[in-house]
N, C-alpha and C positions, 0 to 999 in steps of 0.2 A: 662163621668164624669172625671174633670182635677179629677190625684189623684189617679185614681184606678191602679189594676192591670192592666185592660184590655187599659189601656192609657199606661203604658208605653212599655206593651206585643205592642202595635201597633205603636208606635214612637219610638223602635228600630231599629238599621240601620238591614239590610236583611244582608246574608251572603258576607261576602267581597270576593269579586274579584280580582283577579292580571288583572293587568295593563300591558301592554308589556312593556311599560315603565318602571317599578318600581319592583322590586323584593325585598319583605321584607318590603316594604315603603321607597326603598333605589332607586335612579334615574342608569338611565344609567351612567350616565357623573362619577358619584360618584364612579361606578367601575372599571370604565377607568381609573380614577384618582390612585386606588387603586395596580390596574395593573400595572400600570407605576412606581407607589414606589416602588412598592414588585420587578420591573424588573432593577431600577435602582440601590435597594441595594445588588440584588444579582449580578452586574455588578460591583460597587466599592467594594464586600468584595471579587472578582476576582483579583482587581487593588492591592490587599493589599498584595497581594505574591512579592516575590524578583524580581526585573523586571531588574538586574543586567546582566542576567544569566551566574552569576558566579559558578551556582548550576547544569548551562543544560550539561550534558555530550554528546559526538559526536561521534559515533561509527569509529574505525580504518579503515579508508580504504585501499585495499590493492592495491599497485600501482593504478591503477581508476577500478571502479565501472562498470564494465559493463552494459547496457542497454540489449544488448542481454543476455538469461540466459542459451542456451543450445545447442550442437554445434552436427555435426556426421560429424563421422571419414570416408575422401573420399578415402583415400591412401588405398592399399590390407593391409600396415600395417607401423602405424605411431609411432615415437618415441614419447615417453613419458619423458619430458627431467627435470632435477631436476634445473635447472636455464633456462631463457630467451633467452638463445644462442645454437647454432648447436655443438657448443665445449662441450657444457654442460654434465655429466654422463646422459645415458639414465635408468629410472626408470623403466618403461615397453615399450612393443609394444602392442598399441592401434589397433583394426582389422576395416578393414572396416564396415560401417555400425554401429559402439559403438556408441548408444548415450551419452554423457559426461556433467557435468553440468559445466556453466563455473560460475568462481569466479575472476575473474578480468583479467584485458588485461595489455598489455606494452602503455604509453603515446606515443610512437614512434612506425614510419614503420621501418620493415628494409627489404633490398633485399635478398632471398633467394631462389631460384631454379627458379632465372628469373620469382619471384613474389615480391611485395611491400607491405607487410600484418605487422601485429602486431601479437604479440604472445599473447596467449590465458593462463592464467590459470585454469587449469579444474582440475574436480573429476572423476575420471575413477576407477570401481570396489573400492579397497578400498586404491587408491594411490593417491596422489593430485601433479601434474606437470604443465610442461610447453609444450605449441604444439604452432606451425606455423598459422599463419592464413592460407596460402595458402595449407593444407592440411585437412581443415573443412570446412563444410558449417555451417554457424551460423543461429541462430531463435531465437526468444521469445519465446515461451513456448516447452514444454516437446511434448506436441500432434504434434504438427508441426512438430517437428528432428524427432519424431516416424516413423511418414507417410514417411518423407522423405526418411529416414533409409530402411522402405522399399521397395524401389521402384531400390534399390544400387543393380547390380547385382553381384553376389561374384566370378567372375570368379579369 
């Protein structure tokens, strides 16, 4: 009977379903689209800072930059010099086998004990000088001079 209860209890839709397609009654495409505003305006509220960089600061580099960071002492014992030159005052004697961290080198070779090397600036104990290249072996990391370090016999 049009009318009754039992008519509209049975031409009710049954429980809905999600769709793959559809989340919420909302399409794929629709979140896509969603996705791309939300990506595009957090993209131009990036563009909206000072793109002058009148504001980026550059940290000082000292003479250049070294790529290598860490050197040991081949000499029975190396001068530790307070400028780039052999005239220089010496600071300490460096012993064989020191691993030293280095902090910048010289832009130039220069000839010294019948070697062509650039000088080193390193941190030895708690002094920071000048060494020869041609009195270190150099490395990239700390483990590497370690091993190397020991393997220097200390006669």
């Amino acid at each position: 009977m049009p009318g009754t209860n039992e008519d509209l209890y049975m031409s009710s839709p049954g429980p809905r379903t999600h769709d793959k397609a559809t989340t919420h009654g909302c399409t794929r495409g629709f979140w896509l689209h969603v996705a791309v505003l939300l990506i595009g305006a957090a993209l131009l509220s990036a563009c909206g800072a000072s793109s002058t960089g009148d504001d980026l600061e550059m940290p000082a580099t000292p003479v250049l930059s070294a790529r290598e960071s860490f050197a040991v002492i081949e000499q029975a014992y190396s001068p530790l010099h307070q400028e780039a030159e052999s005239s220089s005052s010496i600071l300490a004697q460096m012993r064989r086998g020191s691993v030293v961290e280095i902090v910048g080198r010289t832009a130039s070779r220069e000839q010294l004990d019948g070697r062509l090397e650039r000088w080193y600036r390193v941190r030895y104990v708690d002094s920071e000088g000048w060494t020869f290249g041609g009195w270190i072996a150099v490395f990239e990391t700390r483990g590497r001079a370690e091993n190397y370090a020991r393997t220097l016999s200390y006669d």
